[in-house]
N, C-alpha and C positions, 0 to 999 in steps of 0.2 A: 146380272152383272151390275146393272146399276144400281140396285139397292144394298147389295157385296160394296159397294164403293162409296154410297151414302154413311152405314154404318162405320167404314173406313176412317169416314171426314168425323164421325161425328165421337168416333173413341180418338184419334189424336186429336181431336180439339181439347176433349174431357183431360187427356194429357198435359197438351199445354197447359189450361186453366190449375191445374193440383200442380204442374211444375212452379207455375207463374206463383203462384201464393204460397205456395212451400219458400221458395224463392226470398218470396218479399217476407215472411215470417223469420228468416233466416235472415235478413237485409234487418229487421226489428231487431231482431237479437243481439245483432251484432255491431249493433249501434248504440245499445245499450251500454253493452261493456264496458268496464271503466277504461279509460286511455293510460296507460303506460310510457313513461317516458325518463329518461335519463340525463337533462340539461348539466353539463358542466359537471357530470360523474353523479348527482345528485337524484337518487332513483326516487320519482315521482310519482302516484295515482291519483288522478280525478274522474270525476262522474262526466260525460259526456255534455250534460247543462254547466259543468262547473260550479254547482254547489256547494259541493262535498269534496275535497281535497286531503291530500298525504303525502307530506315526504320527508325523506331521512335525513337530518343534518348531520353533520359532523367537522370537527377541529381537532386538530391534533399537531402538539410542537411539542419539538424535542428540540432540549436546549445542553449545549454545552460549553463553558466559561472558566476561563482562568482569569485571579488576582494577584500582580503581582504589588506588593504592598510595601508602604512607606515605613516608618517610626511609629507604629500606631500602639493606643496602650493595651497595658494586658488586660486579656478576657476582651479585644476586637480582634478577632481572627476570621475574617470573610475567606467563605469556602470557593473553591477551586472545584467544580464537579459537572454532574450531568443532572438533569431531570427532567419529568415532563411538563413543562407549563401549563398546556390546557390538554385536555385531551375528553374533549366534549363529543355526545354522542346523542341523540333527540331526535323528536319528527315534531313537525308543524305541517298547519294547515289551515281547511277551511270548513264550517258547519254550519249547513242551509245557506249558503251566500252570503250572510252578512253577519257570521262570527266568524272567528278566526282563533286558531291557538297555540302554544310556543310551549311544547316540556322539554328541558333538556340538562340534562345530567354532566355534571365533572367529576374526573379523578384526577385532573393534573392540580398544580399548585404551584407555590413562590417557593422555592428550597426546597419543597419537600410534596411528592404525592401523595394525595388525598384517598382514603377507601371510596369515597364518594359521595356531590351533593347534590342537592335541587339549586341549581345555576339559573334556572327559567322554569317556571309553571303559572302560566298565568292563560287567561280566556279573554277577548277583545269585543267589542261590539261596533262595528263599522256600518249600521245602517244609515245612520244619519250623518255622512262624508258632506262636509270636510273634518266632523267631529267622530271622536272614538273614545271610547269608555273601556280602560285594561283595568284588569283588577287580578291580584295574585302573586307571585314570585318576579320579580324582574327587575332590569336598572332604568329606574327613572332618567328620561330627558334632563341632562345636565348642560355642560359646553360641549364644544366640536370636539373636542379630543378625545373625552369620552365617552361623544357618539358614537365616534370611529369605532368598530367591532374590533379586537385584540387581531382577527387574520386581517387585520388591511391597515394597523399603525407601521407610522414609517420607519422605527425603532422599536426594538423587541419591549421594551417597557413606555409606560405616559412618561412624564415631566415626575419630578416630584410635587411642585404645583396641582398638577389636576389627580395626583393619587390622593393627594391629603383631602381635597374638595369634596372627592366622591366618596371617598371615607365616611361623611360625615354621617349623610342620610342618603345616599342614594350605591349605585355600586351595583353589581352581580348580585342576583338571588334576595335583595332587598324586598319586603313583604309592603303591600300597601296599595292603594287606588290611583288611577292616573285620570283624568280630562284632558286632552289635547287635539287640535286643528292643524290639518296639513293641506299645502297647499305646492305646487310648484316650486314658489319661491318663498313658500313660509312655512314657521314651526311654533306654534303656541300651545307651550304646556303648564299643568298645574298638579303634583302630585302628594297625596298624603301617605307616608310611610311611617312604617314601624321598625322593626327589628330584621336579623337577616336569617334567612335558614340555618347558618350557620352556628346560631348563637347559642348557648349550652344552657344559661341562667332563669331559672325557675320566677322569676319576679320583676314584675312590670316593665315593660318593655316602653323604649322611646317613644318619642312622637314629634313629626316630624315634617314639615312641607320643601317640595322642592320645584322651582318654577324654569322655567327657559322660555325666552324670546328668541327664533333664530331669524335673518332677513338676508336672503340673498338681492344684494343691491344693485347687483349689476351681471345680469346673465346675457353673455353672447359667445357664438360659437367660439371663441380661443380664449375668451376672457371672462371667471367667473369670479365677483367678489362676497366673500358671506360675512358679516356682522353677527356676532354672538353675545347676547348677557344669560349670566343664570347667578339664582341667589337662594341661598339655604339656611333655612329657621328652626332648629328645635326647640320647640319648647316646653316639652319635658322629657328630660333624663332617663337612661334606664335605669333603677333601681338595683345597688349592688347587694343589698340586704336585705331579708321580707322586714315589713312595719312600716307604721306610714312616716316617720323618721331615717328612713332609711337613706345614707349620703346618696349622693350623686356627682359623680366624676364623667371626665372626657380625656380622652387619651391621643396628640396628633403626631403621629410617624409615619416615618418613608423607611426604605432600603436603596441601594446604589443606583438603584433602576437599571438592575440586571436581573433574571428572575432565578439566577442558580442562587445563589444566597436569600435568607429569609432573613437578614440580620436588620437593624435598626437600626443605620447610618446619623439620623436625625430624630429626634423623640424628647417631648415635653414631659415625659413619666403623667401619671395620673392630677387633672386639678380637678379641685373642688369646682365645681359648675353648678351655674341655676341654668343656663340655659346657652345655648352657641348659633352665632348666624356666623353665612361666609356669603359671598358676592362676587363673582368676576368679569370680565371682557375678554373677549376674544375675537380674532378675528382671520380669515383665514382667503387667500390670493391666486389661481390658479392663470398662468399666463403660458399659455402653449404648455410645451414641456416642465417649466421651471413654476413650482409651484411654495409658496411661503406661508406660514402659521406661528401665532404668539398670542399669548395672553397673560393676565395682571390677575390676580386671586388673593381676596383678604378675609382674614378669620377676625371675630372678637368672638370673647368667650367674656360672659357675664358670670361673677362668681357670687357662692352664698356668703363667703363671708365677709372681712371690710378691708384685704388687705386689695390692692387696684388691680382691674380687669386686665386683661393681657391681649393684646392683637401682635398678628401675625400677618405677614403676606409672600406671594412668589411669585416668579413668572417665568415663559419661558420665554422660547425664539425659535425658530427651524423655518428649515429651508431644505428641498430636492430637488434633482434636476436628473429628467430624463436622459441617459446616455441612447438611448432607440428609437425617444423621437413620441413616446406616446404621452398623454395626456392624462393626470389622475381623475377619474371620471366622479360626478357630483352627484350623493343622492337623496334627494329630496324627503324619502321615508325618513331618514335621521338628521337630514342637515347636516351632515358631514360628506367627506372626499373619502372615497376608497382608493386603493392599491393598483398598480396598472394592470391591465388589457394588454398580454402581446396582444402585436400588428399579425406578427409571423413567429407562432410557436414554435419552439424544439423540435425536430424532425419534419415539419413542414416549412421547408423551406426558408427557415430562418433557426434564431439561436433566444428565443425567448424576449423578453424586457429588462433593459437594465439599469441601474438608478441608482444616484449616491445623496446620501443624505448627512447634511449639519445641525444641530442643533446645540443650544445653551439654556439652562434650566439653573433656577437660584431657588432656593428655600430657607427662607429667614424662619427661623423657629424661637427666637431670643427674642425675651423682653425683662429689660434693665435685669441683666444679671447679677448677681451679687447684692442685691437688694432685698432688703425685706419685702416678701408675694414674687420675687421677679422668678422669671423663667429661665433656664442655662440650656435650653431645645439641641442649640448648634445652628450654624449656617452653612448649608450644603451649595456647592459651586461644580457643575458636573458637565465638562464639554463633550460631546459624542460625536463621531463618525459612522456614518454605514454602507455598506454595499449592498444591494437588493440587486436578485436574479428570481426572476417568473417564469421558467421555463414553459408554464400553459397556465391557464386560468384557477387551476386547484392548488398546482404546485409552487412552494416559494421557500425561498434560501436568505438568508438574512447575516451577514458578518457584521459586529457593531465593535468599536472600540472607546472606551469610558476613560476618560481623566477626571478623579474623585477627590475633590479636598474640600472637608468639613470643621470646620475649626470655630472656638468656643472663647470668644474676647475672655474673660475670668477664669479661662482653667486649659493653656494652650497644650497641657500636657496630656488634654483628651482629646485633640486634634486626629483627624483621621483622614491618612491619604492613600492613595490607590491606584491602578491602571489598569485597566480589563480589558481582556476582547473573550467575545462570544459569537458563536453560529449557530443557529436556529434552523431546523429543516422542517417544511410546514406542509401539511396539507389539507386540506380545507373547501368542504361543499356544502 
């Protein structure tokens, strides 16, 4: 009996121990696995150390807009329609811990959808923090407003101001190398760009720097102030013609800053150019709820031949104010303010975030009109209003209404006036 009972002890021990390590083999395993996760709709993989990361981005607005229109001349007929503005679709992430990568595809557009482009493809180096080295498809660090990502501005379009700026050399899908330092409360960037994915022309492409200083000067919990300069140099042209005589032109336009029409409310048509810098300020106020942004932006444009250089400048103004009480949150990756944060989402227990928004945006595009080399651009003067509802952190609704008058001291019978409203229904992770 007792050796029946030794044998006993000594096969369920043999037991335990192949359970025990089956166990913990299975405990290995399964720890290995990549982690799975869904933050804010946003389906996520990483490696268990966090080296290795993946997840799916996406944007998507649909926009729909009427004009109802002034005396404006023939052949201005701004459309009255729908389309989708962005409708971005991409993964990012992270390789070995200290790369990082961004590819991400559009079909939407300004008036009109796009078959589709390369919006983002670029590869990062973040080992040596607070410095990082991107190189590839992307929009260069410029000002705050077009840090801001298109799901988190407070009107469905920038200023005309910061479209024409980013125009220049910086922008979506812009090709080119970046150096920049991030810190809590700072943003030091230096970038050399080329041409954009989008661009169709067989022959030498621009070249281009664009820098940013950003400084939040005063960070405290209700009260956040940010400081902004950025200034942009090309200096050299893209080439409209092969040969090494070949002109060189620059082209600076806006539309209503509504994104259903693609039309050109303000436009210098093509100048001769050797070469174009812009510069501006900005600066941006977040005080509780009630949050303000403006800036001043100047263009010269150097020309090749001897008739005089022409500058230009714009600015804007806005202002939001939470109706719910929340705070537009500040984030330091871009040195810009994002979109609000319900408190209390839609079906739980509350009815979203809600927020109205003012702004005023000028674009001086004229110099000395009517003159021999002068410019007839137009001067755009465009007041806006908007409602903002966030029923949760993905979803957003946007109502804006536009008063548009762009008028031309030497030719008042090319003045163009307007009044729109548009709604935007957005979703975005």
């Amino acid at each position: 009996m007792k050796a029946a009972s030794a044998r006993d002890k000594a096969a369920l021990k043999e037991i335990q121990q192949d359970v025990s390590a089956k166990a913990a083999e299975l405990h290995k395993k399964m720890a290995a696995r990549p982690l799975v996760s869904m933050p804010n709709g946003r389906l996520t993989v990483e490696t268990p150390d966090g080296a290795f990361s993946l997840a799916l981005r996406s944007t998507v607005q649909f926009d729909g807009g009427y004009f109802s229109q002034g005396r404006n001349p023939a052949g201005v007929d701004l459309n009255s329609g729908t389309n989708f503005r962005r409708a971005q679709l991409g993964v990012v992430g992270t390789l070995w811990r200290d790369w990082s990568y961004n590819f991400t595809y559009d079909f939407g557009g300004s008036g009109t959808e796009n078959r589709g482009y390369v919006y983002r493809a670029y590869i990062q180096y973040d080992g040596l923090a607070p410095l990082a080295f991107r190189v590839g498809a992307f929009s260069a660090f410029d000002s705050i407003e077009d840090a801001t990502g298109g799901a988190n501005l407070a009107l469905m379009e920038r200023p005309t101001a910061v479209t024409i700026a980013r125009s220049i050399a910086a922008g979506s899908g812009r090709e080119g190398a970046e150096i920049f330092a991030q810190g809590a409360r700072y943003l030091v960037s230096l970038a050399l760009t080329g041409g954009k994915t989008t661009d169709t022309a067989s022959f030498d492409e621009q070249q281009g720097v664009v820098g940013r200083v950003a400084w939040l000067a005063l960070d405290r919990q209700d009260v956040k102030w940010l400081v902004n300069m950025d200034a942009t140099h090309v200096f050299r042209l893209a080439d409209v013609a092969p040969g090494p005589s070949s002109p060189t032109v620059i082209e600076l336009s806006a539309g209503p800053e509504l994104s259903v029409d693609g039309s050109k409310t303000v436009d210098t048509g093509l100048l001769d150019a050797r070469h174009v810098t812009e510069f501006g300020m900005e600066t941006a106020l977040s005080l509780g709820r009630l949050f303000g942004q403006g800036g001043w932006f100047h263009y010269d444009i150097a020309r090749r031949s001897a008739v005089p250089d022409p500058s230009f400048q714009g600015w804007y103004a806005m202002a939001t104010w939470s109706l719910s009480g929340e705070t537009r949150p500040y984030d330091p990756v871009t040195a810009s303010f994002h979109g609000l944060i319900p408190d209390a989402p839609l079906g739980k227990n509350g009815f979203g975030a809600w927020e109205i928004v003012a702004r005023y945006s000028n674009m001086d595009l004229d110099f000395r009109p009517g003159d021999a080399g002068g410019v007839a651009g137009g001067v755009q003067n465009i007041w806006s209003i908007g409602l903002n509802w966030y029923p949760n952190q993905t979803v957003r609704f946007l109502l804006d209404y536009n008063n548009i008058r762009v008028s031309h001291s030497n030719a008042p019978g090319n003045d163009i006036s307007a009044n729109a409203v548009a709604l935007r229904s957005q979703i975005a992770f």
